[in-house]
Structures are given as structure tokens and as C-alpha cells.
C-alpha positions in Angstrom: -17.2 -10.1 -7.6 -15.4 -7.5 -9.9 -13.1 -6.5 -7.1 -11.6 -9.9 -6.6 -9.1 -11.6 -8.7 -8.0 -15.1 -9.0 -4.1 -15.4 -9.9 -3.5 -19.0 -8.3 -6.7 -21.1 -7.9 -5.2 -21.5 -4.0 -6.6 -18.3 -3.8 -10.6 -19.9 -4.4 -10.1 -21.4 -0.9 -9.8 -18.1 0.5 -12.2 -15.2 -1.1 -15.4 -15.2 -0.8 -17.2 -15.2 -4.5 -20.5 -13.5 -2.9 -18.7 -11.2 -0.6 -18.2 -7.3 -1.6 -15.8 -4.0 -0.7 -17.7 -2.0 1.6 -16.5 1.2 1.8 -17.4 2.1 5.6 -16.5 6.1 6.0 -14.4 8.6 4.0 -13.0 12.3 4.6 -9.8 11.3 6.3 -6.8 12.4 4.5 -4.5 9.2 5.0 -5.6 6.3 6.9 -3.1 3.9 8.7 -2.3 1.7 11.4 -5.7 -0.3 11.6 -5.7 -2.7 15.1 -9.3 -4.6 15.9 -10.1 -5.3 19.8 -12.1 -8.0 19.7 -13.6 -7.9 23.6 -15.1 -4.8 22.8 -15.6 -5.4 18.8 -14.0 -2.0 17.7 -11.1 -0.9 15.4 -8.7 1.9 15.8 -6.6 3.2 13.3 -5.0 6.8 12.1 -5.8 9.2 10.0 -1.8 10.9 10.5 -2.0 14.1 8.6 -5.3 15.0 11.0 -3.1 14.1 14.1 -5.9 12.0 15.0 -7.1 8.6 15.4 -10.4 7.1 14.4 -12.6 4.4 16.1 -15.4 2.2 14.3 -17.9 0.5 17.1 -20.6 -1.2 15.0 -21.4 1.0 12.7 -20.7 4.5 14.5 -17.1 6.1 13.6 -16.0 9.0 16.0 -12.9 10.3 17.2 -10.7 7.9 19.5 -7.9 10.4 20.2 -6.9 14.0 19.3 -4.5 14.9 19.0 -2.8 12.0 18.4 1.0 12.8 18.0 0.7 12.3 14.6 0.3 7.9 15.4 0.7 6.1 12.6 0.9 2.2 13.2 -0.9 0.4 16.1 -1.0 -3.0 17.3 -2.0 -4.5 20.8 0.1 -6.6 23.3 -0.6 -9.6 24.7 -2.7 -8.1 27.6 -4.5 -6.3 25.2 -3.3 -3.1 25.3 -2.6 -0.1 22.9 1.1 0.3 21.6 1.5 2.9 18.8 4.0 4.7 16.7 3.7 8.2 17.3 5.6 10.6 14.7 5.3 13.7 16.3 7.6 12.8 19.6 8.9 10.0 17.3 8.6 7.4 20.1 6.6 4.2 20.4 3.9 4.2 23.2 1.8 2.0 25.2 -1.6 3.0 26.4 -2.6 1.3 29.7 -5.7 0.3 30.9 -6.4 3.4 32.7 -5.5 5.3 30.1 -1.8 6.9 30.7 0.6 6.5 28.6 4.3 4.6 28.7 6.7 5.6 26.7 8.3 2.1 25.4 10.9 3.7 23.3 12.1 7.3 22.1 16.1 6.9 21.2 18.4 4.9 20.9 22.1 5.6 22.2 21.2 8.6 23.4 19.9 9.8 20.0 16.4 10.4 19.1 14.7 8.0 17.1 13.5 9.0 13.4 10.0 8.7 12.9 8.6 5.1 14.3 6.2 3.5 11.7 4.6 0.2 12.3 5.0 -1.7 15.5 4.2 -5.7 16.4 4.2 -7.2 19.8 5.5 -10.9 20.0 3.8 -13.0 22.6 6.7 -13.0 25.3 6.4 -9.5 25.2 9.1 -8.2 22.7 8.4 -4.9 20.8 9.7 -5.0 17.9 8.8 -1.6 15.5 10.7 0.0 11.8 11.7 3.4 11.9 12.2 5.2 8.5 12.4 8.4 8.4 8.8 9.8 6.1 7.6 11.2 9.3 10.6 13.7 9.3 11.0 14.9 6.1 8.1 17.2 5.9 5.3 19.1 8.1 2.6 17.2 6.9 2.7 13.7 8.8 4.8 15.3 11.5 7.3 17.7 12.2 10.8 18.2 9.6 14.0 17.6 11.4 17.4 16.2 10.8 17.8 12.4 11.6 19.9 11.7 14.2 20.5 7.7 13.6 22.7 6.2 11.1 20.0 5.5 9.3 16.5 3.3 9.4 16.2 0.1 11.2 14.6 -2.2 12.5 14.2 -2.1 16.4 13.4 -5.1 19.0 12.6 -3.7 22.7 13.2 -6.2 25.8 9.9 -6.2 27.9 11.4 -6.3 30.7 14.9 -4.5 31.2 13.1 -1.5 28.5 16.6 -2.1 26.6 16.4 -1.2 23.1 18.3 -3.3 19.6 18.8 -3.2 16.6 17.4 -6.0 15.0 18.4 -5.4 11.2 20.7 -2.3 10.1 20.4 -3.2 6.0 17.4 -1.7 4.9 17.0 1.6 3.2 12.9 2.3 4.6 11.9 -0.4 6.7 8.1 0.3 6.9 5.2 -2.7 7.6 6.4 -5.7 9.8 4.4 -8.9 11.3 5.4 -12.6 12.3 4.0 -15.7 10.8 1.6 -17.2 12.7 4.1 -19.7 14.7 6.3 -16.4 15.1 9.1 -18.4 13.3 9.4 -15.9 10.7 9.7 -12.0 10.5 8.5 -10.4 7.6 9.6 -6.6 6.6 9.1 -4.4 4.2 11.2 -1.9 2.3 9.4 0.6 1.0 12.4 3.1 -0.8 11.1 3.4 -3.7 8.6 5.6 -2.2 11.2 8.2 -2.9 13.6 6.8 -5.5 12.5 5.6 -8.4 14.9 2.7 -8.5 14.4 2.2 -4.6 12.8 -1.3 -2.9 9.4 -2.5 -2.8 10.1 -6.0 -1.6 8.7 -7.8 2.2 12.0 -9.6 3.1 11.5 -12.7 5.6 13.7 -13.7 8.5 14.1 -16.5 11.0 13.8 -15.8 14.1 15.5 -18.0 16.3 14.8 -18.5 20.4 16.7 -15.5 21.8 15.3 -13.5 19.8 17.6 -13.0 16.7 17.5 -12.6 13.0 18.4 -14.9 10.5 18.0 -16.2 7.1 17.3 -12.7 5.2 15.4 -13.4 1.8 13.4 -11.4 0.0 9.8 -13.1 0.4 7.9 -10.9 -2.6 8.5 -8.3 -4.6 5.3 -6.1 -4.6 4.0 -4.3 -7.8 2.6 -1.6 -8.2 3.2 0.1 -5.3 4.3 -0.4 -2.1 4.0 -3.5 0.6 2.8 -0.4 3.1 1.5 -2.5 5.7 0.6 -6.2 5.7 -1.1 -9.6 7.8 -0.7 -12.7 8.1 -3.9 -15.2 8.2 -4.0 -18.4 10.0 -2.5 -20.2 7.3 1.0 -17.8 7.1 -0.2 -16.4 3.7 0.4 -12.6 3.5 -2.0 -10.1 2.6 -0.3 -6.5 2.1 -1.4 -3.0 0.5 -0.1 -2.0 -3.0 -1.2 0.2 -5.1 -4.3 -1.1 -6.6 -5.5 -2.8 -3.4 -4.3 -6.1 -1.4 -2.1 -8.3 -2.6 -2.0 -12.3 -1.5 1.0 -14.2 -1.1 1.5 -17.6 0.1 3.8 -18.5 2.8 6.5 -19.8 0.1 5.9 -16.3 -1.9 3.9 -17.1 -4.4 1.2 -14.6 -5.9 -2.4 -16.1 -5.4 -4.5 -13.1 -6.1 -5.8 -9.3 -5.4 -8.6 -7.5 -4.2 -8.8 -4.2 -6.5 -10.0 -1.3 -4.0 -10.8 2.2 -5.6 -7.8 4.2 -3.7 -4.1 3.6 -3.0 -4.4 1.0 0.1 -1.6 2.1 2.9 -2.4 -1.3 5.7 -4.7 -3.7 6.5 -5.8 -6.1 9.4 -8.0 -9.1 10.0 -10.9 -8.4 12.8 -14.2 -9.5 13.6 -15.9 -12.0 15.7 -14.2 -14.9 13.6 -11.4 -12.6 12.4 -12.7 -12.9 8.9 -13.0 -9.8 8.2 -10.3 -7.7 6.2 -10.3 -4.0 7.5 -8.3 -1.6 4.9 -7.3 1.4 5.0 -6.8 3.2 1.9 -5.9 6.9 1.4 -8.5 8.5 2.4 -11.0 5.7 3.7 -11.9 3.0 5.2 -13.3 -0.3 3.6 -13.6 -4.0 4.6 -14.2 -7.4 2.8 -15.3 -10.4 4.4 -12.6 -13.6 3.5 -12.6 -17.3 3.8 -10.0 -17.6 6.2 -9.3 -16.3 9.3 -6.6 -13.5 10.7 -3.6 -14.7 12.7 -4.0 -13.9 16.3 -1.5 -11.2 17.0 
């Protein structure tokens, strides 16, 4: 199809030549933070200007929450449930089965934190979530305020004492963030250049060693046009991430394997489906999905 492009015959092995884009809805006004449940075959995601989030449940889309504190990237933990990044109290959340709501984090030190954006949750537990601050810097995907941090990090919370760390203290806009699928390896993004025009638009990649800790900072790919907004990894540790034209496909050594073109600016992604083989995007103001040859990884 016109829509996907071959860069590195690797990428052969995993598009589908007879699959399409399907656009599934529209009207939003920026989509974000999309997180498939597959015991009850659903996605979430957010549509953070709205200060909602959305819900697709075969092929009905309705309102999940609003308001939504202005959520912007979602995940689920290892029992399943709901943990989001909410701008508006600028916190990161859990939603239990019942349906309250934990607060997993909302400072750090004492200060408040400045606008959590995308959140993963290893499987022994450990939150780990960026916090840039494009969630305080205008009234549109939450509220203006002064940052009270030193500046945007990267943030790992203990599941059990609640105790909240800074992982890594050197980026200018830490923004999407996911493991490889052995959870050896942390990949980040910087997105700076969102607002300088020589800024970053690079996914680093870090080890991650058995307590927990980072090591071994590279930068994985440098991601053009546009911005490495949010990103997956599939069962093989290639990475697909949003940039400006679509998806972009990395392999788990960096190299550039191919791109699906999608009609508007693509802000995150995530596999879902029965087989997890089916790439859910969000992108400005829609949602679309494309069936793949490969499968998601499983967090």
C-alpha cells in the first residue's frame, strides 16, 4: 500500500503489503496516550485539550472519563490496572478496580511535579514516568504555572515504600518512554526541539541493571521530521515511534527500516488486539490503526 514504505528490506518481514490505515474516528483536538486492555478488547487513550479521555469497544467510541485532568499518557500495570499522567494536578495516578483513584506520585522533595507525560510500568512493579514541562506552559493542555523542579526528568517510583527518584537529570524534555521487551533496555525521548529550533529529537537508550538503575546513555535514533512523541516496542525490540509524517521503524541496533505515512502529525502509538498486531495511532486529531506482521511487546 501507498502508506507503507520499505527503507530496509527487514522491514518486509514486518508490514503487511495488503493491509491499510484505517482511520477509526476524528473530531478530537489532540489524541494521546493510547493503552489496549485485552481481557475486555478495548483502548483508552486522551484527547488532552478536551480534558477527556476516549474509549473504542469494537467499533463504538464514547467517552471513558470527563473530565479527565487533562491525562495525557496511559499504560497498565501488571495487574491490569489504569496508571495515567494527569496534567492538570500534575500527578501520575492509578485507577483501581473499583474505580478510585491512588495518587502514585505528585512531587518530589516537597515540590510539585511539572507536568507528567508518559508513564510505563515494569513488571516488578516500578513506575517509572517523564515529566517535561508542555503541560505548564499554557492553558490549553492544562493549567500555566511556574515549575517548581530543577528542571525535567525522568522519574522511577518504588512499588512498595511509594518513594519517588530520579532516574536521569540530563535531558532537556523527556517525553515518550518504554522498555525493550526483556526490560534490559530503557528507551527515552527528548523532544526540545518542540520549542527550540536547534533543540533534541533523539530516543536515547539505557541499561538498566538489577536494582533498578541507569546505565550506558546512547542516543538510539535521531528522529526526522518531527518528534519521537510516543513510541513501542514489538516482540522483536524494534521500535515504532510517531514523527511527523507518521510511524517510524527502528531496529533494536537503531537502524531505520521503514515508515507508515499517516495523513496528520502522529503524537503515540501502541500495539493491541487479540494477537497484538494491531498498531493503534493517535494522530492530532484522530485515531487510526494498521494491522502489522509482528506482534506488540507485552507491557
Amino acid at each position: 500500500m501507498d502508506e507503507i514504505v520499505t527503507v530496509d528490506e527487514r522491514f518486509r518481514a514486518l508490514a503487511l503489503p495488503n493491509a491499510w490505515l484505517e482511520k477509526l474516528c476524528g473530531g478530537m483536538m489532540w489524541t494521546e496516550g493510547p493503552v489496549y486492555f485485552a481481557d475486555h478488547d478495548l483502548l483508552l487513550w486522551s484527547d488532552i485539550p478536551a480534558n477527556r479521555m476516549m474509549r473504542l469497544a469494537g467499533n463504538s467510541v464514547t467517552v471513558f472519563r470527563s473530565p479527565a485532568n487533562y491525562s495525557n499518557g496511559n499504560t497498565r500495570d501488571p495487574q491490569g490496572r489504569l496508571v495515567s499522567c494527569e496534567h492538570g494536578p500534575r500527578r501520575v495516578t492509578r485507577t483501581e478496580i473499583d474505580g478510585t483513584i491512588t495518587v502514585i506520585a505528585d512531587s518530589y522533595r516537597g515540590r510539585r511535579l511539572n507536568s507528567p507525560n508518559d508513564v510505563v510500568v515494569k513488571s516488578d512493579g516500578t513506575v517509572w514516568f517523564t515529566d517535561p514541562d508542555y503541560g505548564i506552559l499554557s492553558d490549553y493542555e492544562g493549567f500555566r504555572a511556574e515549575r517548581e523542579q530543577d528542571g525535567c526528568h525522568v522519574y522511577r517510583v518504588d512499588p512498595v515504600s511509594g518513594t519517588v527518584e530520579i532516574a536521569a537529570d540530563d535531558f532537556a524534555r523527556p517525553n515518550g518512554l518504554c522498555f525493550s521487551p526483556d526490560e534490559s533496555v530503557l528507551y527515552v525521548s527528548d523532544t526540545s526541539a518542540s520549542h527550540d529550533r536547534n533543540g533534541n529529537h533523539h530516543i536515547r537508550a539505557f541499561d538498566v541493571d538489577g536494582r533498578g538503575r541507569l546505565h550506558k546513555s546512547r542516543v538510539f535514533a535521531e528522529v526526522e521530521p518531527g518528534l519521537p512523541d510516543g513510541f513501542r516496542a514489538d516482540e522483536h525490540g524494534n521500535i515504532w515511534t510517531s514523527c511527523g509524517e507518521g510511524v517510524h521503524c527502528y531496529s533494536r541496533g537503531g537502524e531505520f527500516l521503514g515508515k507508515v505515512l499517516v495523513p496528520e502529525v502522529v503524537s503515540n502509538l501502541t500495539f493491541g488486539g487479540p494477537r497484538r498486531n494491531r498498531l493503534f495511532i493517535t494522530a492530532s486529531t484522530s485515531l487510526y490503526s494498521l494491522y502489522v506482521a509482528v506482534r506488540g511487546a507485552t507491557q
